[in-house]
Phi, psi and omega in degrees: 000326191279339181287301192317315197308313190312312226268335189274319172309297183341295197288318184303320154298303179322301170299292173317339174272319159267029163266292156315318191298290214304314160345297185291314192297347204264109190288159176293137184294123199257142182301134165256113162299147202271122172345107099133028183241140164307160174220163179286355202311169155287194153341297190278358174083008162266140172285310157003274166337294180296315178290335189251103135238348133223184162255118168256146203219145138276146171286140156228028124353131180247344170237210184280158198224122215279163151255140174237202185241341147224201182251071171202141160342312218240033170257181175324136182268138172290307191157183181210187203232162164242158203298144193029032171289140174257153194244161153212144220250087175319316183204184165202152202218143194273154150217247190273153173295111165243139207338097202104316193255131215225017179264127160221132189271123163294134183276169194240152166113327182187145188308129142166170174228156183217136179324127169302327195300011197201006163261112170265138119285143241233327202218169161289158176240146202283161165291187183249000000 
């Protein structure tokens, strides 16, 4: 009796978990214009533009988590973030490894890039 009870819990997490999964992957629904109506678009008259223009994230990061002026260690420091400050992120790029992780994200709004290893993003962030 008790392996059932194991095997059932088992598979109800599993379903719970792909249940989640798909929830998060399952995209938004995007607005269409309508003929011959304004539209909300950006500037440039794409809704695209307008809706990805940025990502927001928090640092998870346990100390100050430096910006830097490219997506490598060793450019300039910009300036830094505190441990669970939210950012919002324009675009990412591969650069320098920071342990492991070789993604670094542009902050949108004002200059600099910061390691993905030490950034969550809450949605995808689009490439450069």
């Amino acid at each position: 009796m008790g392996q059932r009870n194991k095997q059932a819990r088992t598979l109800t997490a599993m379903a719970a978990l792909g249940v989640g999964l798909l929830l998060q992957g399952a995209p938004a629904a995007v607005a269409q214009p309508v003929p011959g109506e304004a539209s909300a678009a950006a500037p440039d008259g794409s809704v695209e533009s307008a809706q990805s223009a940025h990502v927001e994230g928090v640092v998870v990061s346990r100390v100050t988590l430096h910006v830097r002026a490219r997506a490598t260690t060793s450019a300039q420091v910009l300036g830094s973030l505190e441990p669970f400050e939210k950012v919002k992120l324009s675009c990412q790029a591969k650069g320098s490894s920071v342990e492991g992780n070789n993604i670094w994200y542009r902050l949108h709004g004002e200059p600099g890039w910061v390691s993905a290893r030490f950034v969550h993003n809450y949605t995808p962030v689009r490439w450069c």
